[in-house]
C-alpha positions as CSV (number, residue, x, y, z in Angstrom):
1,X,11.1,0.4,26.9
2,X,7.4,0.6,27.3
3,X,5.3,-0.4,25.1
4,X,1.8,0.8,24.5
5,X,0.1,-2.5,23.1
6,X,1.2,-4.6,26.2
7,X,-2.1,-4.2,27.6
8,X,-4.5,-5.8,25.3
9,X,-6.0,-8.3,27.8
10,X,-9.0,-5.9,27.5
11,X,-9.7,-5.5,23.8
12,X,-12.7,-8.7,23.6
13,X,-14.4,-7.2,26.9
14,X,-17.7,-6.3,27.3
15,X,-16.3,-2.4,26.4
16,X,-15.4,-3.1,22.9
17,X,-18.1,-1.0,22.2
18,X,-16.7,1.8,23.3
19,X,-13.3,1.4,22.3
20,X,-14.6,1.3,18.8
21,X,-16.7,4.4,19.2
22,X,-13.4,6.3,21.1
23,X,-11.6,5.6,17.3
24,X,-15.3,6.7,15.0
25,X,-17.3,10.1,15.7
26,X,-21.1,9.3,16.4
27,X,-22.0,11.6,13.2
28,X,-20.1,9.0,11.0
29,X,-22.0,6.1,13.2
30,X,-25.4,8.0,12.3
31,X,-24.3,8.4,8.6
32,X,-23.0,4.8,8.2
33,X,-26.6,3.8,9.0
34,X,-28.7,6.2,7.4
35,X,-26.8,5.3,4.0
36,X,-27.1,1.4,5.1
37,X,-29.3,-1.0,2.4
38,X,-31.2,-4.3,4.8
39,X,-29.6,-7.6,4.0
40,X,-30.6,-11.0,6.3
41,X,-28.4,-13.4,8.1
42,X,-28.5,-16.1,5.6
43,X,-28.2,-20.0,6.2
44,X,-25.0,-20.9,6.6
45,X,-24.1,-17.4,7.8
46,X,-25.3,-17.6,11.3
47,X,-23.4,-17.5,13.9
48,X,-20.2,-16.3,11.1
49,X,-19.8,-12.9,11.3
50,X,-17.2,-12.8,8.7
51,X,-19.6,-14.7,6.1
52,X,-22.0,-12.0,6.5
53,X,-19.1,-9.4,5.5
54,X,-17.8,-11.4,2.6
55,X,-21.1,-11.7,1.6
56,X,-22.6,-8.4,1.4
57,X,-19.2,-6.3,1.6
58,X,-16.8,-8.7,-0.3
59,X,-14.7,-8.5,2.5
60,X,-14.8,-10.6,6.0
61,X,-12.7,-8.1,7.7
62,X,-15.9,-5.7,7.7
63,X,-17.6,-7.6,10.3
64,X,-16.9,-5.0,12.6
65,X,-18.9,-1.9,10.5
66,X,-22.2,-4.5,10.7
67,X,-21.9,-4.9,14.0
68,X,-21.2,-1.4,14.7
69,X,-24.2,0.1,12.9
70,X,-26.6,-2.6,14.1
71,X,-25.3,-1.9,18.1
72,X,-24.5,-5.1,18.3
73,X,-23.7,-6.3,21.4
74,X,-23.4,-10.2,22.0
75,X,-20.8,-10.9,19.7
76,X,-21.5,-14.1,17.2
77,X,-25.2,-14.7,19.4
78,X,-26.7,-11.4,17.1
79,X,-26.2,-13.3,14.1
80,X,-28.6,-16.0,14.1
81,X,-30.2,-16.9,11.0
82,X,-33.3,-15.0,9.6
83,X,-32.1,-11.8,11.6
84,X,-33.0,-8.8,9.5
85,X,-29.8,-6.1,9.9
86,X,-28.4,-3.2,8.8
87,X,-25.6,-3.3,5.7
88,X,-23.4,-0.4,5.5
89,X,-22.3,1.1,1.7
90,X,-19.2,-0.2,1.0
């Protein structure tokens, strides 16, 4: 029997970007951020991704909407501290 999730080998490549925006419609990308508030990458929150979502969202597994909206595309290396981004309404 096949299975469909065999190949995930893929899923933390440089296309993750893509594979997120395959799943979410540009026009809810563009209303995500245009209903976004500004937060900071806090001390003790850089680098930590999921901080930043517990933080602000009250849930680390959001880390994903930040970086979405704020086209991030290094991974942890676009949360350094002081960084001014993007927080979507929960």
């Amino acid at each position: 029997m096949s299975d469909r999730y065999n190949n995930t080998s893929n899923i933390y490549s440089s296309i993750l970007k893509e594979n997120i925006k395959g799943f979410i419609d540009e026009s809810e990308i563009t209303s995500m951020r245009n209903s976004a508030t500004t937060g900071q990458v806090l001390h003790g929150m850089a680098y930590r991704p999921d901080k930043v979502a517990e933080y602000y969202l009250g849930n680390s597994n959001y880390a994903w909407k930040i970086s979405l909206i704020n086209n991030f595309e290094n991974g942890i290396r676009d949360y350094y501290e002081g960084r001014s981004i993007l927080i979507p309404a929960n």
